[in-house]
C-alpha positions as CSV (number, residue, x, y, z in Angstrom):
1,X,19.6,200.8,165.3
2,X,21.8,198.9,167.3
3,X,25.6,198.5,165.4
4,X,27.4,195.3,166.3
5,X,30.8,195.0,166.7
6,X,33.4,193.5,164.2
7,X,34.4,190.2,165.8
8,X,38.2,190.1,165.9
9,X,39.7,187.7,163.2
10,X,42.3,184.6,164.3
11,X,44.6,184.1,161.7
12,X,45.7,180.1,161.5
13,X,49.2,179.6,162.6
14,X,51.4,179.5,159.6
15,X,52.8,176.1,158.3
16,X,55.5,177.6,155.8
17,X,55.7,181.5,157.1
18,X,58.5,182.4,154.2
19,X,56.3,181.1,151.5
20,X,53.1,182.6,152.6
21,X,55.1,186.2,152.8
22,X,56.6,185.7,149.5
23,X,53.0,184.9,148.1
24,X,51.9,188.2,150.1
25,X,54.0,190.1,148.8
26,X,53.8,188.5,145.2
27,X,49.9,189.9,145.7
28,X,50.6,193.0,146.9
29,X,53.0,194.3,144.4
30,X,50.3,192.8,141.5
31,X,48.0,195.0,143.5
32,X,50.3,198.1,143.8
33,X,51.0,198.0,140.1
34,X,47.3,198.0,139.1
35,X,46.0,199.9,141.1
36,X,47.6,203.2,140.3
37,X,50.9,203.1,138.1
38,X,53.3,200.1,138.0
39,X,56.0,202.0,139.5
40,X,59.9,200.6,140.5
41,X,58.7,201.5,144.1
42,X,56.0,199.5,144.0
43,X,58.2,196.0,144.9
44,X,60.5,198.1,147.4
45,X,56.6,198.9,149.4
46,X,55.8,194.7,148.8
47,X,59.2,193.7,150.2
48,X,59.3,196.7,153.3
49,X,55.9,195.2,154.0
50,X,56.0,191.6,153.3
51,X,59.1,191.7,156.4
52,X,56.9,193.4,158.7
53,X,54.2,190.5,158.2
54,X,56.7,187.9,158.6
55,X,58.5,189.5,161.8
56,X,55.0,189.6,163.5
57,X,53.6,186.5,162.7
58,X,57.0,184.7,164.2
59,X,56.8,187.0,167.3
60,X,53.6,185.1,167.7
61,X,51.1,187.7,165.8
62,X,47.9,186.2,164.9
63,X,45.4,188.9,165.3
64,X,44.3,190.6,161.8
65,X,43.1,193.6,163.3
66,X,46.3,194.3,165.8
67,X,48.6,193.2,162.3
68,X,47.3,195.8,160.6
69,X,48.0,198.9,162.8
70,X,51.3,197.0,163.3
71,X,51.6,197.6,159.7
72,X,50.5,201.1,159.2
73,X,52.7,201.8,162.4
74,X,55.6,200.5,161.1
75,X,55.1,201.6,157.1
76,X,55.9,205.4,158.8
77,X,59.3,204.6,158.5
78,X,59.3,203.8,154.7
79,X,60.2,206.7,152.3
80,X,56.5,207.2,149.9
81,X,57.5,210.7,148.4
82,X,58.2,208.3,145.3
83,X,54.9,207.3,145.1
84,X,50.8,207.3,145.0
85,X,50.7,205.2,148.6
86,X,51.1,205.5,152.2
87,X,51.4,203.2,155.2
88,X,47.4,203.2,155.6
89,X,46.6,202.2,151.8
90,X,49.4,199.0,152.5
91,X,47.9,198.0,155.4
92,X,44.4,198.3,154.4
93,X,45.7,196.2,150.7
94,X,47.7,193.4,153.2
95,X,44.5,193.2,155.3
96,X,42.3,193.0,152.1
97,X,44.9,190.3,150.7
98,X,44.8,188.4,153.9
99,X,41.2,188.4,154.0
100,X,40.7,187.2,150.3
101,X,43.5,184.2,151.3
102,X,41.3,182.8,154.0
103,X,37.7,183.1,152.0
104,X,36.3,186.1,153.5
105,X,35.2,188.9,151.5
106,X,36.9,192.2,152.6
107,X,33.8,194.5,152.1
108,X,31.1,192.5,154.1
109,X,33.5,190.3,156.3
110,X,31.4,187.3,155.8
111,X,32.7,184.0,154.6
């Protein structure tokens, strides 16, 4: 069996990049909360990650793949002792988000 590789994935450039944060991070906190617990954490994780999307993108960040370990590098800093996450269940829920926002399904990575 021969295993193809995941083609990378371009994200569009970003017309408004504060209002597609803010509805990031609007979907990631609904996310965190249902997931697990709805804890006060939970929107401190949204925001802490909802910057580091927004920081990338304007530095000209467009690759979903190289985002996302951006993400999980950067999470490391953030203080989860106050809750059920880490930096690789955010990433993984940004990229999931992301994916969902542009019509692809995260599971299959078809359109």
């Amino acid at each position: 069996m021969t295993v193809k590789p995941i083609e990378p994935i371009t994200l569009p450039p970003s017309q408004d990049i504060q209002r597609e944060g803010n509805c990031l991070k609007e979907a990631l906190w609904q996310w965190l909360n249902q997931e697990y617990l709805a804890e006060q954490i939970n929107e401190k994780i949204a925001s802490a990650a909802c910057q580091i999307y927004i920081r990338q993108r304007m530095e000209g960040e467009n690759d979903l793949g190289s985002l996302v370990i951006a993400m999980v590098t950067e999470m490391q800093a953030f203080d989860f002792r106050k809750s059920f996450y880490s930096e690789f269940a955010v990433a993984n829920a940004m990229s999931d988000l992301i994916l969902k926002s542009l019509g692809y399904d995260p599971c299959c990575g078809s359109t």
